[in-house]
N, C-alpha and C positions, 0 to 999 in steps of 0.2 A: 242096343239102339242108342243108349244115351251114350256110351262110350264113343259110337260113329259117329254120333253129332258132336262132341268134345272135338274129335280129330279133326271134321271137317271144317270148325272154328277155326279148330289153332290154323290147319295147312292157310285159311282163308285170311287168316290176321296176317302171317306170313307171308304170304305172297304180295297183301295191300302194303306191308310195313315195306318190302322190296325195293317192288316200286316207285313210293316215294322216296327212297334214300336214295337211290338213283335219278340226278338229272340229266336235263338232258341239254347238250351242246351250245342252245340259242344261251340257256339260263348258267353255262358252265364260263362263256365268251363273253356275259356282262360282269358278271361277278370279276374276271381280270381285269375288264375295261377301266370298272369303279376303284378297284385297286390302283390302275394304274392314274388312273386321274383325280384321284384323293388329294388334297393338296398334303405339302406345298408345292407337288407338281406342275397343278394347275389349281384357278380360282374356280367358282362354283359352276357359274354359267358359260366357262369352258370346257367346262366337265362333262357339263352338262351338254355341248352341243357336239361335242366329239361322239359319245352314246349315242344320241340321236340319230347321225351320219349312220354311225356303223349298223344300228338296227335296219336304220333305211337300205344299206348295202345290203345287212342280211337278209330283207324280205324281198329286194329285186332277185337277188341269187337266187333264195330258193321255190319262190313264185316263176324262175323261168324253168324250172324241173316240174313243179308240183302243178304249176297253169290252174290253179283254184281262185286267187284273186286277179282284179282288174290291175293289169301291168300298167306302169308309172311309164315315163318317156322314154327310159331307158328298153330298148327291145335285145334282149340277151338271149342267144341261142343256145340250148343246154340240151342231150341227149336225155330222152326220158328214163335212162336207164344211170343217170349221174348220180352220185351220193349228197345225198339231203347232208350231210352233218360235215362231208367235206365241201360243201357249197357254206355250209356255215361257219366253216374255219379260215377258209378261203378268204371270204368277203372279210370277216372280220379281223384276220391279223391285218390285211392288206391296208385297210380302212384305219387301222390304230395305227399302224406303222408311220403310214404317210399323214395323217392328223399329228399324230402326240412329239413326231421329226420338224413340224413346222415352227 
């Protein structure tokens, strides 16, 4: 008995320790953003407002798949059957590309 509750610790540390060492997509696409906008790239409050943009991109993208929050002006039509995590690469290289070119 104590040995099964040993194992089902460890499997259960295991699986939670997983988990978090894997992120995911939203938090993989800020992390480059902040790289990329770190100066001397850019100053802070352009750094700062480029992030912003692209989070805003990423939650119209994947709010037009997911339809759980209230849509913003932008009305995006997405199949419900589209990929969350390429709605989130999408939006965000797109959004860095044409920000960080300017």
């Amino acid at each position: 008995m104590n040995l099964t509750r040993n194992i089902s610790t460890i499997a259960l540390l295991i699986f939670i320790s997983a988990s978090l060492a894997r992120a995911d997509s939203v938090t993989e696409w800020n992390t480059r953003a902040c790289e990329l906008g770190a100066p001397p790239n850019f100053d802070t409050p352009t750094a700062n407002r480029i992030i912003a943009i692209m989070h805003t991109a990423i939650y119209e993208a994947v709010n037009a798949i997911t339809k759980k929050y209230p849509a913003g002006d932008v009305k995006i039509d997405a199949p419900n059957d589209a990929s969350v995590d390429a709605a989130v690469a999408t939006a965000a290289s797109i959004t860095l590309e044409k920000l960080m070119r300017d």
